[in-house]
Structures are given as C-alpha cells and as structure tokens.
C-alpha positions in Angstrom: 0.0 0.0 0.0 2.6 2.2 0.7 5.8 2.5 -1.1 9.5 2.4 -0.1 10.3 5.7 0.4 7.2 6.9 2.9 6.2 10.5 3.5 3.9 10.5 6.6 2.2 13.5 7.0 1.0 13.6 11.0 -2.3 16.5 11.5 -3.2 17.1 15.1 -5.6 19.8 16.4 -5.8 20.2 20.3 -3.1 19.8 23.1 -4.1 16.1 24.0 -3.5 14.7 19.8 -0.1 16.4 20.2 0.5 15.2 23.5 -0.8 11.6 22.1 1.1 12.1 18.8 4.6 13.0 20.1 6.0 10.1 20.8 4.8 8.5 17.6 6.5 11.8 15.4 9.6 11.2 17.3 9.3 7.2 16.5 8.9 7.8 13.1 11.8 10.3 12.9 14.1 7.8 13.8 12.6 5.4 11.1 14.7 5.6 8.2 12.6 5.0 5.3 10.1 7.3 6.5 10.0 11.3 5.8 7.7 12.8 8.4 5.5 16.2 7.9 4.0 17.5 10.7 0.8 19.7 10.5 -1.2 21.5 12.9 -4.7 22.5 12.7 -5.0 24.9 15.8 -9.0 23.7 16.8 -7.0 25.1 20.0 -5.0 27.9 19.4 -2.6 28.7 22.1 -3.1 25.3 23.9 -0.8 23.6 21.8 2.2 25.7 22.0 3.0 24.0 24.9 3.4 20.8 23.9 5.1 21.6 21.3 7.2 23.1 22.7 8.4 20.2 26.0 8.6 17.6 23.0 10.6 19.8 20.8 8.2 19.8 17.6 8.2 21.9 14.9 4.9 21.9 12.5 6.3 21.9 8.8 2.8 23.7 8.4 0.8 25.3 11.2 -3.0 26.9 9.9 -4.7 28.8 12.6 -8.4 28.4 12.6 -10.0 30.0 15.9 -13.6 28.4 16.6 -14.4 30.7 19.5 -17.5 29.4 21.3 -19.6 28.5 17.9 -21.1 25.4 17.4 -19.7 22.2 16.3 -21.5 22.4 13.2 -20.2 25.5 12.7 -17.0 24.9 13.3 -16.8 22.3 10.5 -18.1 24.5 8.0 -15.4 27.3 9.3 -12.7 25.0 8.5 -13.5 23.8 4.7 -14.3 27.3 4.4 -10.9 28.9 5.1 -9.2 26.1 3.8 -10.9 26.1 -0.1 -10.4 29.9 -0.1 -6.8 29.5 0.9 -6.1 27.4 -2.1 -8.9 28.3 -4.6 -8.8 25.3 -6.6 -7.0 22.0 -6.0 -6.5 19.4 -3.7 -8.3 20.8 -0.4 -7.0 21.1 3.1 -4.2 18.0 2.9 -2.4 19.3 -0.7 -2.1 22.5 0.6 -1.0 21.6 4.3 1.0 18.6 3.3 2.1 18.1 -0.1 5.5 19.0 -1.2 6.1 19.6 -5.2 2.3 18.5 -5.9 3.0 15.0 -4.0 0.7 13.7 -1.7 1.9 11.8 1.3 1.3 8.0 1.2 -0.3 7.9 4.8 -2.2 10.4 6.9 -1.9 10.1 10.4 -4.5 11.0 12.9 -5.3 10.3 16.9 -8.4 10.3 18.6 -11.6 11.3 18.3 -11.8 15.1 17.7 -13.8 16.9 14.8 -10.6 17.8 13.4 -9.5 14.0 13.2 -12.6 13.2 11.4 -12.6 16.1 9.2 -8.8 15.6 7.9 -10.0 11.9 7.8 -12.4 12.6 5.2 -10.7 15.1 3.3 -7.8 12.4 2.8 -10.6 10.2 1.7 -11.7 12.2 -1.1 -8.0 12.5 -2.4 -7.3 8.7 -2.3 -4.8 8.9 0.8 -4.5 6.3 3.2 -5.3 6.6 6.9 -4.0 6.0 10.0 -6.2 6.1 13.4 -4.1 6.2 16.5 -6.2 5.2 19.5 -8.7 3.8 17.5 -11.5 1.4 18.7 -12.7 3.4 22.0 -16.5 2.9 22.3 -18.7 4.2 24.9 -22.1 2.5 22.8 -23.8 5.9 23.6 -23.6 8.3 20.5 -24.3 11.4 23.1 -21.5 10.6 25.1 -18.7 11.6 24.7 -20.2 14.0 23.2 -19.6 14.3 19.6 -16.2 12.8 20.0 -18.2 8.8 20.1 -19.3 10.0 16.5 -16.3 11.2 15.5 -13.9 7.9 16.2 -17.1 5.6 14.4 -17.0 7.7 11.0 -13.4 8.0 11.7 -12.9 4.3 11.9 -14.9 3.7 8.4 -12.6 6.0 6.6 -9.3 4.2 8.4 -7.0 1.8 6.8 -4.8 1.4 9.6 -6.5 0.7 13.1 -4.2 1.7 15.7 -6.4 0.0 18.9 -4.8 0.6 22.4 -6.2 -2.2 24.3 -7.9 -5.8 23.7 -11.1 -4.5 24.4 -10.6 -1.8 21.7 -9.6 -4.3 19.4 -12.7 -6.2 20.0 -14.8 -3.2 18.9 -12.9 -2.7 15.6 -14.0 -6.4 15.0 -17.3 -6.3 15.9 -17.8 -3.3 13.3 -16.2 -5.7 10.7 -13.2 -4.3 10.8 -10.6 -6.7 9.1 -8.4 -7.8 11.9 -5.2 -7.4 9.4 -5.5 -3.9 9.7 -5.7 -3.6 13.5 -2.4 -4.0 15.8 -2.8 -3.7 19.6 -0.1 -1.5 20.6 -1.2 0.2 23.9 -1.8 3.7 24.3 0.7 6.7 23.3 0.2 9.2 26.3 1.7 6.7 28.6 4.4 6.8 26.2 4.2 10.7 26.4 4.3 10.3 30.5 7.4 8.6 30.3 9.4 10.7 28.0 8.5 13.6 30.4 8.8 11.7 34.0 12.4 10.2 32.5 13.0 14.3 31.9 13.3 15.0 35.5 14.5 14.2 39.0 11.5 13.3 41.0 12.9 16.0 43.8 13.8 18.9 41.1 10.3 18.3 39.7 8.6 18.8 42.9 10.7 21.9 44.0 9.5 23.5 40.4 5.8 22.3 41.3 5.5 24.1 44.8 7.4 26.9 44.1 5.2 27.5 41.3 2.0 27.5 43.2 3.6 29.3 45.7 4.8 32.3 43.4 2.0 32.4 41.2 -0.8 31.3 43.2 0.7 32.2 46.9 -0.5 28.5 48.3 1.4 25.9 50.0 1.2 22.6 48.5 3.9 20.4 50.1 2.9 21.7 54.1 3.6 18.5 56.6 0.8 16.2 56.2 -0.7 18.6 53.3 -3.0 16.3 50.9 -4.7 18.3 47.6 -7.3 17.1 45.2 -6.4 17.8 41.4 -9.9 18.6 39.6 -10.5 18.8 36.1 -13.9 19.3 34.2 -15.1 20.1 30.8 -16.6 17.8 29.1 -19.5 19.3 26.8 -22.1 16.4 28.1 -21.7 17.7 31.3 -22.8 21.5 30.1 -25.7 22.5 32.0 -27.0 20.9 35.1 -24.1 18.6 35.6 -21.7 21.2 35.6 -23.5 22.9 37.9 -23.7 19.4 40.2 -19.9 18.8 40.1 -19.3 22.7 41.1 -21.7 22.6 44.1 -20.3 19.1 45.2 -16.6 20.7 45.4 -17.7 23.7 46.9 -19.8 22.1 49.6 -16.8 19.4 49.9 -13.9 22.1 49.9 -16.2 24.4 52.9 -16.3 20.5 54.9 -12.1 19.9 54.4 -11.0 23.3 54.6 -7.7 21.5 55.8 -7.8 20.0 51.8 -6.4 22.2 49.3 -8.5 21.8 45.8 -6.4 22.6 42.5 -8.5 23.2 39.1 -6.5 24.4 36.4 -10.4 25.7 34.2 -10.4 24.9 30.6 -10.8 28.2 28.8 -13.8 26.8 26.9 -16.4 30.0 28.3 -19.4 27.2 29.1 -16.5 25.9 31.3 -15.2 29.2 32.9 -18.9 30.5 33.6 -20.1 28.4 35.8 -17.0 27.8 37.9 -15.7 31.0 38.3 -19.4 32.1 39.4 -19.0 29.1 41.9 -15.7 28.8 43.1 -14.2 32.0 42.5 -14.7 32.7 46.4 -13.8 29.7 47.9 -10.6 30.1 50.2 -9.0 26.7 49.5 -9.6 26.0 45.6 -7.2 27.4 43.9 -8.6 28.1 39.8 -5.4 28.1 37.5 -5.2 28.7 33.7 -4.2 25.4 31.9 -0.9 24.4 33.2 2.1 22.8 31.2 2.2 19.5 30.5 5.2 18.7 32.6 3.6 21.1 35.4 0.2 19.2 34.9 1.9 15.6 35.0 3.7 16.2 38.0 0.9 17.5 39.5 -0.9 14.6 39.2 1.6 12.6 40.1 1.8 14.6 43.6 -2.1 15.3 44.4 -4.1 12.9 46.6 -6.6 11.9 44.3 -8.4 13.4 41.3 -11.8 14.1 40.3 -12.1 14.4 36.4 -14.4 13.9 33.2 -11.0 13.7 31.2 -10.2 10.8 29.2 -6.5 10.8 28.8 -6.6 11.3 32.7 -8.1 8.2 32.9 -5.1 6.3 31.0 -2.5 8.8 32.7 -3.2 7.6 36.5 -2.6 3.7 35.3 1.0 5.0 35.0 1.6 7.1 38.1 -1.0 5.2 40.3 -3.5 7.5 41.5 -6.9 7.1 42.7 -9.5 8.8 40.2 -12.9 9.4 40.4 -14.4 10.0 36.5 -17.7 12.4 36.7 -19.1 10.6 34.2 -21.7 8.2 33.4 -20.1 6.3 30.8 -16.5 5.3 30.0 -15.2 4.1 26.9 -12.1 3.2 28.9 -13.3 0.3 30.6 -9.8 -1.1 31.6 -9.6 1.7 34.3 -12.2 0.6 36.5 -11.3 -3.1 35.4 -8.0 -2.6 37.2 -9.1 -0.6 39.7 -7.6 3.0 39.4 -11.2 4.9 38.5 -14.3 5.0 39.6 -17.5 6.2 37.8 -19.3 8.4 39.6 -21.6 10.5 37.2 -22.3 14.3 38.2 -24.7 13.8 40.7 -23.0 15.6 43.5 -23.7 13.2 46.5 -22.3 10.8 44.8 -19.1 12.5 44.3 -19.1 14.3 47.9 -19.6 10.5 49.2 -16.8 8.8 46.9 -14.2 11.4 47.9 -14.9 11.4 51.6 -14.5 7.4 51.5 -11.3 7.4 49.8 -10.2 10.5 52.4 -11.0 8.3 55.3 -10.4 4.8 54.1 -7.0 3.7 54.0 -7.4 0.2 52.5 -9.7 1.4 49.3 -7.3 4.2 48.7 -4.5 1.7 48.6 -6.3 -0.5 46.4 -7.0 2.3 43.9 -3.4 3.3 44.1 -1.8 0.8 42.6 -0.2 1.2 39.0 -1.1 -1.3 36.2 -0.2 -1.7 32.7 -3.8 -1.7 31.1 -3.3 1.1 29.0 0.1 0.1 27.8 3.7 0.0 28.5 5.0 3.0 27.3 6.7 2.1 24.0 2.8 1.7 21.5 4.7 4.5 19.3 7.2 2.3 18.5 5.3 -0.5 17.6 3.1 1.9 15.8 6.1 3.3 13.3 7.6 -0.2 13.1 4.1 -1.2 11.5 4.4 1.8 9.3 7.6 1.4 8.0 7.3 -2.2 7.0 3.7 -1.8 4.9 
C-alpha cells in the first residue's frame, strides 16, 4: 500500500492529539525509510504551543483556525471554508498543508476522536490517501456521550485503513464493526508513552521543588505543608454542560467548605461554558485554587503529587494507570473500561452526592485508597509509538 520511500504526514488539532502524537513523530523520525511532515490545525490555538514546545516539535505547516465558542456544526463549515479559499482550486486542506512539489503523502496520520481527526479523515478520503487512526477502537455504545467525540472515532474508523487499537477490548470493537483484523495491531496507548518521556526528563525532587514553588509564586499557596494532601480537579466535558456542571461545582464547593484543611487545585479549561459556571461558583472559595491550563510537565507532576483526582478527562483516565492515582471519572459512561477493570477509576456521574460521598470514603479509608493506588499496565507500557512506526515502516 505504501511504497518504499514513505512521506507521513501527521495532522493534530488540540493539546491532547499532540501530546498523544509526540511520541509517535519522534518514533517515526528515527525510522529511516520514512519522511515525516508534521501539520497542525490549531482547533485550540494557544493550547498547543506548549506541547510543542516540551517535546521539541516543529509543525512543517501550522493553519490557525480559531472556533471561538460557535457550534460544532459550525465549526466544520469554518474549517472547509478557510481552507478552499486558501487554495482556490485544487487538492483541499491536505495538498495545501502537506504536499510538497504537488505529492501527496502515502499515509495520513491522525489520533483520537476530535472533529478535526474526522474532518482531515475525510478530506484524505476524497484525495485517495490512506489513513491511520491512533487510538482507535474506544466505544462508549452511547452516540451522546462523549459527546460528539463517540461520532467522530465511528466515521473515523470507516474512513481508516490502519486501526491503531490501544487495548484488547478496543480491538474487540474494531472487529465487531467488521473491521478486518489485518489492519488492527494492539499496541497500547501513546500518552503513557508521552508520561514517560517527560517523568524520564526530570529528578522526582527537582520536579517537585519546580511544582511548589510555582504554586507558591503564582498562586501564593502551599502545597507540600507537613501532612498537606490536595485534590487535582479537572472538568469540561461538553455532556456535562448544564445541570451537571452545575452538580460537580456545588459538590466541590460544599466538599472544599467540609475539608477546609484540603487544598483543591483546578486548572479551568478556557472553553467560556466551562469558565462561567465555575468561576461564578468557586471564585470565592478560600481553599480552591482556579489556575489557567498548566504545562504538560507542570500538569503531569501535579498529578503525580495530588491525593486523588476528580475528572471527566479521558486521557486522565489512562495517565493515572502510569503514576498510580486514585481517580474518580464524573461521568456516566466510559469508553475506557480497563480503568475501573484494574481498579484506578471510579464512575461516579455528576450527581453531587455521589461525588461528595466517593471522595470522603477514599479521604477516610485507608485500604480502598490503597487498592486504587496501585499502577497497572492496562493502558500500555510506554513504547505503543514504536510499535506503531515499526508497522508503518514495513507496509
């Protein structure tokens, strides 16, 4: 399918693909029969200078298209809009993002499950190129949620040609939409390759030193007091807009007025359904501390060093397999099964009893916080992008 001499043209959109997709650009830079292009579709502008930045990437093409707080039909239509008036007539979005001298590349690679991975999906689609899904085959069975990233990995998967699948149970998905099992390779799942690059980057002690100083210059809290324990909190998740935002901020404020000896951190996502609501609720509370989005090195470590975290993220979800943390998932549906499986995260929904309840037990039981501290592999070992270029190179 693809010949000798292999230009691979990577497209990412948002800070997790390029977190998710470093390790397989650096993989496939140290392939030799393969000439890698990078591209970036900014869904999130200035998100994704970071990572680009702690993995050393620079985007052979970089297209800045800023979807404010529109819709996500709207969105779509912004995009094939300012791309077909950037190059008139053509090849669309791919030619003129990733084609050098009027050649396409032989394989597209995207990750995930965002409406940019679907849309470059099907734009490579039209123009004959082949695609490859990293992290395909995650299935939550409930079209709404995630919600419209379910949709997005389901009409990503029938574009596809190379499937990616981070887990068995992935896998098992993939088959059970007739997917031919040729084209699927289990190789585990790339942010745990991303965790390692970064952990191996720093001294456990220097990293900490940089984490509480940090908090304590910018944010003039504490974190590493004798005895001190904080909660990491993260929530965004577009499902949750509404009344189960609303739940989740009411349960941390209530739970953050009953530990005021506990010390929540929230780094808010700068979507503005996001930063409404829990500015309006938490702005006022003494001990939660609302940060912008932190680095991904800050961010890792400070999961690494938090208590336990409450989140609706997904790669959170794979992340604490690898640094062992007890996680609570506000959300009624997971399409990362493998986490509760092993025993890491809990589903807990956004009812806010239910997540004042779950955090108290795990603050005053010693034996199920142990239990859900305890690393595990489920997710992968930290090495999927190299499995995932050594596939590429030898089709």
């Amino acid at each position: 399918m693809i010949s000798k001499n292999k230009k691979v043209l990577v497209v990412f959109g948002t800070r997790p693909e390029a977190i998710k997709l470093a390790p397989v650009i650096k993989a496939l830079e140290k392939t030799s029969n393969i000439n890698v292009l990078t591209c970036v579709l900014r869904q999130q502008k200035k998100l994704l200078d970071d990572p680009l930045a702690v993995f050393n990437i620079k985007p052979d093409f970089d297209i800045n298209l800023p979807f404010g707080n529109s819709g996500l039909l709207s969105r779509g239509a912004h995009i094939f809009k300012k791309t077909w008036s950037g190059i008139q007539v053509g090849f669309g979005i791919l030619r003129f993002l990733g084609i050098l001298k009027n050649k396409k590349p032989d394989l597209v690679v995207v990750q995930g499950d965002t409406s940019t991975v679907f849309i470059v999906a099907f734009i490579a689609f039209h123009f004959k190129i082949p695609v490859a899904h990293v992290e395909a085959g995650l299935r939550s069975g409930n079209k709404y949620s995630p919600f419209p990233e379910e949709i997005n990995r389901k009409l990503t998967c029938s574009i596809a040609d190379l499937h990616f699948a981070s887990t068995e149970s992935a896998k098992r998905n993939l088959l059970k939409e007739n997917i031919d099992e040729n084209k699927i390779w289990v190789t585990g799942n790339t942010v745990i390759d991303a965790l390692r690059l970064v952990t191996e980057s720093y001294e456990n002690d220097v990293a900490k030193k940089r984490l509480f100083m940090f908090f304590k210059e910018k944010y003039g809290v504490t974190l590493n007091k004798p005895n001190q324990k904080f909660i990491l909190v993260t929530a965004h998740r577009r499902e949750s807009f509404g009344e189960g935002m609303k739940n989740i901020m009411e349960a941390i404020e209530e739970l953050a007025s009953r530990l005021p000896h506990i010390t929540f951190v929230y780094p808010v996502h700068p979507n503005p359904n996001v930063r409404e609501i829990v500015f309006l609720k938490l702005k006022n509370v003494e001990n939660v501390i609302l940060t912008e989005p932190l680095g991904y090195k800050l961010f890792s470590f400070l999961m690494a060093n938090s208590y336990l975290i409450l989140t609706d993220s997904g790669g959170i979800q794979e992340e604490v397999s690898f640094i062992g943390k007890p996680t609570l998932v506000m959300r009624e549906i997971t399409e990362r099964p493998e986490g509760v499986s092993f025993g890491n995260t809990l589903l807990v929904g956004t009812d806010k009893n239910r997540i004042m309840g779950e955090v108290l037990r795990l603050l005053e039981n010693k034996e199920i916080y142990e239990t859900m501290s305890k690393k595990h592999s489920a997710f992968g070992d930290g090495h999927a992008a190299e499995r995932i270029a050594e596939v590429i190179s030898r089709l």
